[in-house]
C-alpha positions as CSV (number, residue, x, y, z in Angstrom):
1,X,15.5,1.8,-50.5
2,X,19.3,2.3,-50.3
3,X,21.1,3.4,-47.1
4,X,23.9,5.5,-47.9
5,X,27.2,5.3,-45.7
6,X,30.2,7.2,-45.9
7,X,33.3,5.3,-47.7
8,X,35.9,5.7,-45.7
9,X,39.4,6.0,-46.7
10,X,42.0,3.3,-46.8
11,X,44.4,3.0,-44.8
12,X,48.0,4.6,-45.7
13,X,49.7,1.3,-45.8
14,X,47.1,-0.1,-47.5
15,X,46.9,2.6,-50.2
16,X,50.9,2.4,-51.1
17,X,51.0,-1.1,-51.1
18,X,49.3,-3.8,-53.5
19,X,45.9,-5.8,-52.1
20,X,47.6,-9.2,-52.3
21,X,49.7,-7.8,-49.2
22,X,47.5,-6.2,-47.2
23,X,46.4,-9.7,-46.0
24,X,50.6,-11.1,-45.1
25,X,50.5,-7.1,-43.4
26,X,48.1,-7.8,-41.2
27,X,49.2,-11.0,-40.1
28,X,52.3,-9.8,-39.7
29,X,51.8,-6.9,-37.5
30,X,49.1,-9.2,-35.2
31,X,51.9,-11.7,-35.0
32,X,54.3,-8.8,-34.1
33,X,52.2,-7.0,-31.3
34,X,51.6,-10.8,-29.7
35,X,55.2,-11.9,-29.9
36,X,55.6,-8.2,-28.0
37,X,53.0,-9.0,-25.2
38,X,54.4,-12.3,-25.1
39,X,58.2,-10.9,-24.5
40,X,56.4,-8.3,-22.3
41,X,54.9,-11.1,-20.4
42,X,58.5,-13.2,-20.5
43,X,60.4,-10.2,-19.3
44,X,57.7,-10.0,-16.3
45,X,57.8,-13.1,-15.3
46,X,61.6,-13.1,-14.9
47,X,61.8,-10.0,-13.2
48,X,59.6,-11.0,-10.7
49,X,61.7,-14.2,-9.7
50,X,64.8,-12.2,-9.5
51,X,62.8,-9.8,-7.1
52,X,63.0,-12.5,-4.5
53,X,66.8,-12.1,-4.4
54,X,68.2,-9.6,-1.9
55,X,70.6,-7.4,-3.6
56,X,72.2,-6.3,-0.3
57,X,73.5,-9.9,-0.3
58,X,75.9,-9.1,-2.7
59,X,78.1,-6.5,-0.6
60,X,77.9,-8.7,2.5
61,X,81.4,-10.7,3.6
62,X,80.6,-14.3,2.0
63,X,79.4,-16.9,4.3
64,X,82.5,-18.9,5.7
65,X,83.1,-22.5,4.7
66,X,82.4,-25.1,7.4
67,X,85.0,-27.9,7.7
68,X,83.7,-31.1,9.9
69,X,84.6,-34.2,10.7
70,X,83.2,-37.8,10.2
71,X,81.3,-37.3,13.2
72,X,79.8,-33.6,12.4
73,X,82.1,-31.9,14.7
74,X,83.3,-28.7,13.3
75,X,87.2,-28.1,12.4
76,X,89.0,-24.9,13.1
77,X,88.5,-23.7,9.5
78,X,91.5,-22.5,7.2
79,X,91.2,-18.7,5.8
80,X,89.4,-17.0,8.4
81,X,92.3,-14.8,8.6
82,X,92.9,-12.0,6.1
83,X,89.5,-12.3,5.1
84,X,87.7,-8.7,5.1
85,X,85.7,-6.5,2.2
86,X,88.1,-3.7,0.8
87,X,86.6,-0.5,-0.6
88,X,87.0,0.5,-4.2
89,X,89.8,3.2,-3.0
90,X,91.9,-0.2,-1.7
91,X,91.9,-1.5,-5.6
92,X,95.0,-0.7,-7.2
93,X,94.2,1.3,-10.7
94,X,96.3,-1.5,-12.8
95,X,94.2,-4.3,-11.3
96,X,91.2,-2.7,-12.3
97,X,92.5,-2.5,-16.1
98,X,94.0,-5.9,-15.5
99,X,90.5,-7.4,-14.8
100,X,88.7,-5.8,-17.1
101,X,91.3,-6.8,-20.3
102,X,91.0,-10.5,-18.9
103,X,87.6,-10.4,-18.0
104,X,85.1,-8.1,-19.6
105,X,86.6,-4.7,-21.3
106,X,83.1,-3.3,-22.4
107,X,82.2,-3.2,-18.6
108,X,81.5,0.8,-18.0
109,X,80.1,0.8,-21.6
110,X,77.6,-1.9,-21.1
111,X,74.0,-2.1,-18.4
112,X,75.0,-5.5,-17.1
113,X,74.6,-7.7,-20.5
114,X,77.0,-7.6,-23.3
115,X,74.2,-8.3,-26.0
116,X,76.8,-8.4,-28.7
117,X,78.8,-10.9,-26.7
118,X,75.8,-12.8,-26.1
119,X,74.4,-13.2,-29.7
120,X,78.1,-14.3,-30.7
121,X,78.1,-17.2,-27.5
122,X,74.5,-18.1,-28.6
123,X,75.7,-18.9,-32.2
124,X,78.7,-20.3,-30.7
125,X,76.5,-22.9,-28.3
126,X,74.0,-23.4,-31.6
127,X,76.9,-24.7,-33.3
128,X,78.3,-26.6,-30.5
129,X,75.0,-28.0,-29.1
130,X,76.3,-27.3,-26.3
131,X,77.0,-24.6,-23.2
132,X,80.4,-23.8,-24.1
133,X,80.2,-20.6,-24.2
134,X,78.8,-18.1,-21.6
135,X,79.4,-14.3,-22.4
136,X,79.4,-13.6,-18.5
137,X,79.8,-10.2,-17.4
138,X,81.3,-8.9,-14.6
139,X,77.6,-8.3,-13.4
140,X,76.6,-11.5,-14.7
141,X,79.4,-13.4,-12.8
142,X,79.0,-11.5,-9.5
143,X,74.8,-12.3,-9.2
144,X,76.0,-16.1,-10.5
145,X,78.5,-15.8,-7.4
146,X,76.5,-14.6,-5.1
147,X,73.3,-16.9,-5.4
148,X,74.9,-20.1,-6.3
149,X,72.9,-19.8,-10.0
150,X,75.2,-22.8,-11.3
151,X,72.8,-25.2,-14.3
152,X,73.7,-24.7,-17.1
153,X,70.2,-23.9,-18.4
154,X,68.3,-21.4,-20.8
155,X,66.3,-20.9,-17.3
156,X,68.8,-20.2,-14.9
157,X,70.5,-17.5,-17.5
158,X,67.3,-15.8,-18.7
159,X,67.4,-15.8,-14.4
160,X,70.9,-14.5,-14.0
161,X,70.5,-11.9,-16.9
162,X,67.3,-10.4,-14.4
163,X,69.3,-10.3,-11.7
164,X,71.9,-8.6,-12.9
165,X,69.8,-6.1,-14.6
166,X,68.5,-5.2,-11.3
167,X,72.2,-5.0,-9.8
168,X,73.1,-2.4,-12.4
169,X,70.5,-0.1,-11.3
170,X,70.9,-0.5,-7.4
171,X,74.8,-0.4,-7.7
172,X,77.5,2.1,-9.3
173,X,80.2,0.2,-11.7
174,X,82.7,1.0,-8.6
175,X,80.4,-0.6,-6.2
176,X,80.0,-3.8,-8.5
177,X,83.5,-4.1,-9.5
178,X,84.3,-3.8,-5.9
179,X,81.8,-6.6,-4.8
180,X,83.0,-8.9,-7.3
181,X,86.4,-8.9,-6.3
182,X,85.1,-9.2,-2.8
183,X,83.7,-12.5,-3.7
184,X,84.8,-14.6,-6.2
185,X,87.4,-17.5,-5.4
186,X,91.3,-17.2,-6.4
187,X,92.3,-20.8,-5.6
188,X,94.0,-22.1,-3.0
189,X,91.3,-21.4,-0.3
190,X,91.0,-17.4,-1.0
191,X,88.0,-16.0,-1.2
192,X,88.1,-12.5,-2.1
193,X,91.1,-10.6,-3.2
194,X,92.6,-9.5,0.3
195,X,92.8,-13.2,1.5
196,X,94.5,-13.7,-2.0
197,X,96.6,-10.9,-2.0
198,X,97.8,-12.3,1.6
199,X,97.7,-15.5,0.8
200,X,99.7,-15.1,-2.3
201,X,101.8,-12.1,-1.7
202,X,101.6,-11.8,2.2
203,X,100.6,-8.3,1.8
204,X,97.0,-6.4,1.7
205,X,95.1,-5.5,-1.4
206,X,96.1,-1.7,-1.8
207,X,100.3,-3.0,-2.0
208,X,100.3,-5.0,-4.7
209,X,102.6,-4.1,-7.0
210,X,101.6,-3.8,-10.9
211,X,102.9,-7.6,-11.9
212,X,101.3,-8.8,-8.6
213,X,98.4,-7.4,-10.4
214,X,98.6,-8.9,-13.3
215,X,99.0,-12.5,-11.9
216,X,96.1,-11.8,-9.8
217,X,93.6,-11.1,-12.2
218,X,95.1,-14.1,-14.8
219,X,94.1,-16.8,-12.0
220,X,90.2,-16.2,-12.3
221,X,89.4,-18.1,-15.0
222,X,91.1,-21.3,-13.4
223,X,91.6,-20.8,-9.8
224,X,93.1,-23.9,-9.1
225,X,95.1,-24.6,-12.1
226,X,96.4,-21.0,-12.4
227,X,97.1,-20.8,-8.9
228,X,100.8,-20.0,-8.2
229,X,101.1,-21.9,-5.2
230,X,100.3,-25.2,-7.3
231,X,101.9,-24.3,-11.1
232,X,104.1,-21.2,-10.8
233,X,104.5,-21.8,-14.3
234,X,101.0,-21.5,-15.8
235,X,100.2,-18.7,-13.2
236,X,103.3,-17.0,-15.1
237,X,102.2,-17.7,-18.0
238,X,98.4,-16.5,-17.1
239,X,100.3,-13.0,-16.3
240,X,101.8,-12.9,-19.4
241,X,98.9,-12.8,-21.4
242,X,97.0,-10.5,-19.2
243,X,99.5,-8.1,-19.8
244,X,99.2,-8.7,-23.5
245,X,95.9,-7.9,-23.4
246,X,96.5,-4.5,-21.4
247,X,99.3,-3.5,-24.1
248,X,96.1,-4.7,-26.9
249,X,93.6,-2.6,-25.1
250,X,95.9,0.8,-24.6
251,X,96.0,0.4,-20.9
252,X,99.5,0.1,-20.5
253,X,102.4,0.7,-23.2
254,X,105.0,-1.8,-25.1
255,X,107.6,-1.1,-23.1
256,X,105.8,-1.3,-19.7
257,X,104.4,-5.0,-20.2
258,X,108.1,-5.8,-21.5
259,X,109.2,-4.1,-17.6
260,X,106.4,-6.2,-15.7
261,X,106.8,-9.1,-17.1
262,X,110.2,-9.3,-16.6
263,X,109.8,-9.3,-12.3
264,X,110.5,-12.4,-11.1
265,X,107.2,-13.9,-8.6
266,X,108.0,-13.6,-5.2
267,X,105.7,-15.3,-3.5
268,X,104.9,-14.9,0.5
269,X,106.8,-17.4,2.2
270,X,104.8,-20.5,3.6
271,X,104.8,-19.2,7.7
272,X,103.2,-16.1,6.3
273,X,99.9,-17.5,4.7
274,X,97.0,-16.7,6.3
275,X,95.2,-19.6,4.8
276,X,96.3,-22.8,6.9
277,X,96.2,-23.8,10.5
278,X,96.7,-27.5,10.3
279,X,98.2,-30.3,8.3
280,X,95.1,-31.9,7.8
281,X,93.2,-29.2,6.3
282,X,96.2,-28.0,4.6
283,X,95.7,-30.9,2.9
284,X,91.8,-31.0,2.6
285,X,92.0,-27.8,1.3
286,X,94.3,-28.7,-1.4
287,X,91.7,-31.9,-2.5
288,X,89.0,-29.0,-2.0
289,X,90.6,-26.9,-4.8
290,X,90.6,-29.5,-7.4
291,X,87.0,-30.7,-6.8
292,X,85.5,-27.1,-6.7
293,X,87.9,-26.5,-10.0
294,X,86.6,-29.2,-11.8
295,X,82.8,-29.0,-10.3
296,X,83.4,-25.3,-11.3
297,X,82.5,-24.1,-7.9
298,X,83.3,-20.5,-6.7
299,X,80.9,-19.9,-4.2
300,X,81.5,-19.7,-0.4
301,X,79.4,-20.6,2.6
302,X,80.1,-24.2,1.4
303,X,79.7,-27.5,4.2
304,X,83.0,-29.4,3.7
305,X,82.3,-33.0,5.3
306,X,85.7,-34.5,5.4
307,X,87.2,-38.0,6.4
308,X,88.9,-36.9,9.1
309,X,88.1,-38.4,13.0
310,X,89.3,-35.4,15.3
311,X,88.6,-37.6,18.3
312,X,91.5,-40.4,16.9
313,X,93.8,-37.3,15.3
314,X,94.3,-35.7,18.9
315,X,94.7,-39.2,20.0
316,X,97.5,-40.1,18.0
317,X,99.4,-36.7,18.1
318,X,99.1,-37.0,22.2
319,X,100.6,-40.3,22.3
320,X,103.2,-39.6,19.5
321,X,104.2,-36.0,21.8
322,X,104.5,-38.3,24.7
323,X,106.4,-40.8,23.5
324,X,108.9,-38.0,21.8
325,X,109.4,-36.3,25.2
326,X,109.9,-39.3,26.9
327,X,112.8,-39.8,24.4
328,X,114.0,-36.1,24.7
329,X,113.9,-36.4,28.0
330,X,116.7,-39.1,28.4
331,X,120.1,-38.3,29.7
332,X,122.2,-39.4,26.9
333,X,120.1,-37.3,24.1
334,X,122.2,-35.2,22.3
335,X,120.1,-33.3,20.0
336,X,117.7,-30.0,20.4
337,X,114.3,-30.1,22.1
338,X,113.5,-27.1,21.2
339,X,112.2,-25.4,18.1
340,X,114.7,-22.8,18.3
341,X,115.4,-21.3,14.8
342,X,115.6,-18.7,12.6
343,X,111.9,-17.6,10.5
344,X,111.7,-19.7,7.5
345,X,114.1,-22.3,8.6
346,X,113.2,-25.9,9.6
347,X,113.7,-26.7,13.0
348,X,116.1,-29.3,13.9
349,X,114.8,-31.3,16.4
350,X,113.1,-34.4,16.6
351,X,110.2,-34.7,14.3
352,X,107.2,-37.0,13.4
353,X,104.8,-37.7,10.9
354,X,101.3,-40.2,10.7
355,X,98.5,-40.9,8.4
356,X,96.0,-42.9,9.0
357,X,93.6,-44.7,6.5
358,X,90.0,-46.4,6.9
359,X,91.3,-49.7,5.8
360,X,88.1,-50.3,3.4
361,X,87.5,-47.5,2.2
362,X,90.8,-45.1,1.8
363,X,89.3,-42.6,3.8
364,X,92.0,-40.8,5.6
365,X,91.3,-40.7,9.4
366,X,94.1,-38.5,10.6
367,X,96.8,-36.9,9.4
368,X,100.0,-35.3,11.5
369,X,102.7,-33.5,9.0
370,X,105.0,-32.7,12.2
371,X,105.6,-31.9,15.4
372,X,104.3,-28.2,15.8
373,X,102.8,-26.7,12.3
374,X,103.3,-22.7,13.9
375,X,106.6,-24.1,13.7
376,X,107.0,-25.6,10.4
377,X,104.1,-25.8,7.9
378,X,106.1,-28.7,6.3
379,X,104.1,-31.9,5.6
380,X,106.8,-35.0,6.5
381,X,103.7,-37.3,5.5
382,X,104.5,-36.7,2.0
383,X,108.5,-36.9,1.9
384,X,110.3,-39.8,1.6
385,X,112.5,-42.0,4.4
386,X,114.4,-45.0,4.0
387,X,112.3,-48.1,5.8
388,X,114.3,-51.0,6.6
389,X,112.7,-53.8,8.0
390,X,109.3,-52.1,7.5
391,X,109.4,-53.5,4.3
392,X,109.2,-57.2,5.2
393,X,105.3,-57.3,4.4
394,X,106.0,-56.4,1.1
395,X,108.5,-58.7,0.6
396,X,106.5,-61.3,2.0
397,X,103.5,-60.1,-0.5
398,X,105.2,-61.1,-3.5
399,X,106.7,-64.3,-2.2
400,X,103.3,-65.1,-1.5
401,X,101.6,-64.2,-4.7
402,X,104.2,-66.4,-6.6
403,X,103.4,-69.4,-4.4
404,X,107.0,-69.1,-2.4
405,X,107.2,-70.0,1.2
406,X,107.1,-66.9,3.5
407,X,109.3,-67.1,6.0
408,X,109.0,-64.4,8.7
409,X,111.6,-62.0,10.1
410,X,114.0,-63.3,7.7
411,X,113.1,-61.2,4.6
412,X,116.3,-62.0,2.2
413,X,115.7,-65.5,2.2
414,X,112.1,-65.0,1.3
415,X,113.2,-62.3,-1.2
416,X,115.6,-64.3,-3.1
417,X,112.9,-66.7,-3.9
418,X,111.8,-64.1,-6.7
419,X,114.2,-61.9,-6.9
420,X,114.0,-57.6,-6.4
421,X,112.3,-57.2,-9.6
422,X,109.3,-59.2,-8.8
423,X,109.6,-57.6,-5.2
424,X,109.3,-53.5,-6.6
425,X,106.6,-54.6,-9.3
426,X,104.2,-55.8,-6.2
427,X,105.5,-53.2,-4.0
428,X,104.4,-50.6,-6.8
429,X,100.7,-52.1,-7.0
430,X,100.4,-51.8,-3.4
431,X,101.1,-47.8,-3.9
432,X,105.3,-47.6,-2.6
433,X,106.4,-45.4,-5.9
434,X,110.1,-46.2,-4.8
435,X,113.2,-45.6,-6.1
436,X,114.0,-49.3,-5.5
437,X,117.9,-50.9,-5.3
438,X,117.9,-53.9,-7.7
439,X,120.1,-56.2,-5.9
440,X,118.9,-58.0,-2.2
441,X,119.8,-55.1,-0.3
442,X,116.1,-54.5,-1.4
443,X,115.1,-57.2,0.9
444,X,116.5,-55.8,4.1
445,X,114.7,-52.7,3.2
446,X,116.7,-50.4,0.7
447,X,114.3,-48.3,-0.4
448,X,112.2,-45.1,0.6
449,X,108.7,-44.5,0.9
450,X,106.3,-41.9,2.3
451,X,104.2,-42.4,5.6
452,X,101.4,-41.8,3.0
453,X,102.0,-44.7,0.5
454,X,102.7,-46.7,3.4
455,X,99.2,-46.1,5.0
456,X,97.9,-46.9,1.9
457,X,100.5,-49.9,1.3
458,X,99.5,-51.1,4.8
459,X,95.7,-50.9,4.1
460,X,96.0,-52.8,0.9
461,X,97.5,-55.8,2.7
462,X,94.5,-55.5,5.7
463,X,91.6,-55.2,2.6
464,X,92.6,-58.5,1.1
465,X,94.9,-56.9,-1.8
466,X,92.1,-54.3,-2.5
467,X,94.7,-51.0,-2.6
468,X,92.1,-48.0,-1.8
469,X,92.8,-44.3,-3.4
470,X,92.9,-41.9,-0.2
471,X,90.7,-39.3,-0.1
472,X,89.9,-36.1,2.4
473,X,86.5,-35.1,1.7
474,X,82.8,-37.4,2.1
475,X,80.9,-34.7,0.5
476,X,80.2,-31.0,-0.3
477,X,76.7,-29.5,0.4
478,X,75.8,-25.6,-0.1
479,X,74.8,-22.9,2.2
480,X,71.3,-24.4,2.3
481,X,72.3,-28.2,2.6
482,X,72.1,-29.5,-1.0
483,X,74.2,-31.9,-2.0
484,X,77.0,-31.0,-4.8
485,X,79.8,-33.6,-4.3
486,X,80.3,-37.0,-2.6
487,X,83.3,-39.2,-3.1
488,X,83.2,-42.3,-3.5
489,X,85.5,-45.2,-2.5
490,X,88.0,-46.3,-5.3
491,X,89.5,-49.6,-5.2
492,X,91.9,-51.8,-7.7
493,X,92.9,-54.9,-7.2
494,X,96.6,-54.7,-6.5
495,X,97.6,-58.7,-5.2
496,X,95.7,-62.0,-4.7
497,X,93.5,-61.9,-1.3
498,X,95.3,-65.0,0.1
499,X,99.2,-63.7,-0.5
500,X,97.5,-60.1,1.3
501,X,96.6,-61.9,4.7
502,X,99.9,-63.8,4.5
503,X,101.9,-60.8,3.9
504,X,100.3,-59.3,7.1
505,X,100.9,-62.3,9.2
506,X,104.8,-61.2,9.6
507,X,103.3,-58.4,11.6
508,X,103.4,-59.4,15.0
509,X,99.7,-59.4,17.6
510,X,99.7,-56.5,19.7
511,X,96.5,-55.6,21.7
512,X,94.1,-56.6,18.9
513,X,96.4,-55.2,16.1
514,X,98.7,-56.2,13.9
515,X,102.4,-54.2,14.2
516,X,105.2,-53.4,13.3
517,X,108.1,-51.1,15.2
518,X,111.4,-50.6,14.5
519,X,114.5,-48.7,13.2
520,X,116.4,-48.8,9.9
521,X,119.9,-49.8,10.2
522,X,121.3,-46.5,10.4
523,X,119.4,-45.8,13.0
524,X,117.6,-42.2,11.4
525,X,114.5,-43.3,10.7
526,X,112.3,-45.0,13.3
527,X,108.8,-46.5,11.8
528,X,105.5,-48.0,13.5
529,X,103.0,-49.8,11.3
530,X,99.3,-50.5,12.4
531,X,96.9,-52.5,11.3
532,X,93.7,-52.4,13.3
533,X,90.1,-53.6,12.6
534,X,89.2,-50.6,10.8
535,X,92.0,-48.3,10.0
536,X,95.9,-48.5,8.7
537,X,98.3,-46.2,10.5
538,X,101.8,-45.6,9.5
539,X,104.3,-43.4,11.7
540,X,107.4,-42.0,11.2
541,X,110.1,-40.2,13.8
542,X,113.3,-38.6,12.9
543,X,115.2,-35.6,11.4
544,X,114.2,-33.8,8.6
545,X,118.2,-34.1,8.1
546,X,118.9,-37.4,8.5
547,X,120.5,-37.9,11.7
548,X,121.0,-41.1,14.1
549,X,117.9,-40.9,16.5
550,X,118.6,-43.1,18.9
551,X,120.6,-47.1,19.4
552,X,117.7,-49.0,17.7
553,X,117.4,-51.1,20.9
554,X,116.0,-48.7,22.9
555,X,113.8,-47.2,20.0
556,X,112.3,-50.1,20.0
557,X,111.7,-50.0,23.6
558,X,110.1,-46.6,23.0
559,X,107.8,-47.4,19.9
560,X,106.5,-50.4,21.7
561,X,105.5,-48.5,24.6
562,X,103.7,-46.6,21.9
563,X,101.7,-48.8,20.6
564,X,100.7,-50.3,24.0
565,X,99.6,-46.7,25.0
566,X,97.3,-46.6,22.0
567,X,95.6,-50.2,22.6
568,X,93.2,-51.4,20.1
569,X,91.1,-48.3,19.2
């Protein structure tokens, strides 16, 4: 007996397509719904690791670096100054356009992710095999920013793309353009646009004028290489092809890009930077920029541990203002004690510059660019004086090396044995960059170096001919201690071991050290070298326009005293 059941009618796909299909269909569609749960599942899983991030983060002042010593003791920080949040209505309108021609032009048109930008970068990096390109957003670059999302990983930017996909719905464009400019890095230790507008400009956000602008918003992409402070040239250049990307877009006309970029840069004169409080971390923060440039570092709230020992920096600079008032206070000086002059002009009174360098390692230990840096914010450790006799161990370096006899204090004779050529090619290992006289007027010292290369010169000659590149900066961690940079020592071979410990025998003993004091002929530049157990000091004292210090007989006097004040530490 039959049992009769209703036939029941196809499908519509099925009845407009043929039967050999309807099997490929069906697979088709199951694999389409499961690649949809499975991109339902992906999407879910992302958006639940971004939820742990606190969006108000992003509209907070960035942490402040933290600049300690060897020891752990905290520096006064450059760029605390000038360092605030503006509000949207502080943003000039022409920056606005200038950032988003250089930086992202769909920005109002897009939810946080440029899709079409990102399909061309993923073909791009598919070709490469490689992360060279990124497709960053505004958005995207303000949640990388913000919580230090830096591999270069299909993770970390499936991460970043759910972060910022959250910022676009808690903030307004306005309030995310504004954060971003709040927070990203504009070289040269500005964080944030107001410390770059005042660092750069001397003026707040809201005054820049339109080429000002321009310049501003061309420095992003390489912070420290576009920064005008380091390459007016390339920053100009950067400026130039911002505007032509305005005059592209239709945000500013022919003839205005012609007028802008025809302004000369003016840049805020060096007493008026907010960004710089000492010598020394003037000249950390200058090491800073070029590691976090090529790390490709923006983000703040970093731990800078430098070289630097503060106890032995104040040390020195105590006994080096003692020992210059002592000489200012004599009754036949002639000269100014005073720092009396006119704003941007160098003062003309007695001045003094030391570095200090950790004889194994190049570390620098301390370094003093002048007398007073409220005063003059030049750095004397990096300009060049005549030395004189402080060039005997030099001298005596490359007698030694050749086999020649060294005979001390009497540096001609025991420079004729090689003659100056052989002299300036040793000197130039050891890290003196000259110029250099090519006759024996060499010998008795003809030539100039800084108190930097001589630090370095000096330390060479105490690490048995091992010259060491000087550094600033032991390491960088982040906000939450990990470790992002560490420097280590570099060292090249620049004489034979034996001619090094022979060259530094023509320093005299002196309370555990070896040294050196004295004058140059002319009596305007007055030099102590040091060589102690662990570091390699080199001081100078004079004019910054040469000008006889003192008779040399009683600078001597007064640089010995020095170095008996400082003993063996």
């Amino acid at each position: 007996m039959s049992t009769w059941r209703p036939i029941r009618p196809l499908p519509f796909w099925k009845r407009w397509l043929p039967e050999w299909l309807h099997g490929p269909v069906k697979l088709a569609f199951g694999a389409a719904v499961g690649g949809l749960v499975l991109l339902g599942g992906f999407a879910f899983y992302y958006l639940m690791l971004s939820a742990r991030y606190d969006l108000e983060e992003v509209a907070e002042l960035p942490g402040r670096t933290l600049f300690l010593d060897r020891k752990g003791v905290e520096l006064t920080a450059p760029g605390m100054n000038g360092r605030r949040l503006v509000k949207r209505g502080d943003i000039p309108d022409l920056l606005v356009k200038a950032l988003l021609s250089r930086e992202d032009a769909r920005f109002f048109n897009h939810h946080g992710v440029d899709f079409r930008g990102l399909v061309r970068a993923t073909i791009r990096n598919i070709k490469d095999r490689d992360f060279t390109q990124g497709a960053s957003t505004l958005s995207m670059q303000l949640a990388r920013n913000t919580y230090e999302i830096r591999e270069k990983s299909l993770h970390r930017k499936f991460l970043e793309i759910a972060i910022t996909l959250r910022l676009e719905k808690h903030y307004t464009k306005d309030e995310i353009l504004t954060h971003y400019l709040n927070r990203i890095y504009f070289g040269s230790g500005s964080y944030g646009i107001e410390q770059a507008a005042r660092t750069y400009f001397g003026k707040s956000t809201s005054e820049l004028t339109d080429d000002e602008c321009a310049l501003i918003a061309g420095i992003i992409r390489g912070p420290h290489i576009f920064s005008p402070l380091r390459s007016p040239e390339a920053a100009l250049e950067q400026r130039g092809q911002t505007l032509e990307r305005m005059a592209a877009m239709g945000f500013i006309t022919a003839e205005q890009r012609a007028a802008i970029a025809a302004r000369p840069l003016k840049l805020a004169s060096e007493e008026n930077r907010p960004n710089q409080t000492s010598y020394a971390l003037k000249a950390i923060e200058r090491e800073l920029d070029i590691i976090l440039e090529n790390l490709d570092i923006q983000q703040s709230g970093l731990q800078v541990h430098t070289t630097l020992d503060a106890a032995w920096q104040q040390r020195l600079e105590n006994e080096l203002n003692h020992a210059v008032r002592a000489l200012e206070a004599e009754k036949s000086w002639r000269h100014p004690v005073k720092a009396k002059h006119a704003p941007g002009e160098v003062p003309a009174y007695v001045q003094f510059a030391a570095v200090t360098t950790e004889t194994r390692t190049g570390a620098v230990l301390a370094l003093i660019g002048g007398r007073d840096f409220s005063h003059s914010r030049y750095d004397r450790t990096r300009s060049k004086r005549d030395l004189g006799s402080a060039f005997e161990p030099f001298v005596a370096a490359a007698a030694a090396e050749r086999g020649k006899l060294v005979l001390p204090g009497k540096p001609v004779q025991t420079g004729r044995q090689i003659g100056p050529a052989e002299v300036e090619r040793l000197a130039r290992r050891c890290g003196i960059a000259g110029p250099f006289l090519q006759t024996e007027d060499l010998f008795r010292g003809a030539v100039a170096a800084t108190p930097m290369e001589m630090s370095v010169g000096l330390a060479t000659l105490g690490n048995d001919g091992k010259r060491p590149r000087p550094f600033f900066i032991r390491e960088i961690r982040d906000s939450n201690g990990k470790l992002l940079h560490r420097t280590a020592s570099d060292l090249s071979q620049a004489l034979d071991p034996q001619a090094a410990k022979e060259a530094a025998s023509v320093l005299r003993r002196a309370h555990g050290t070896r040294c050196f004091t004295g004058a140059t002929g002319s009596e305007r530049d007055a030099w102590t070298l040091r060589l102690g157990s662990a570091g390699s000091t080199a001081i100078w004292i004079g004019f910054d326009q040469p000008a006889a210090i003192a008779p040399e007989k009683r600078l001597n006097s007064l640089l010995d005293e020095f170095v008996q004040r400082l003993g063996n530490g």
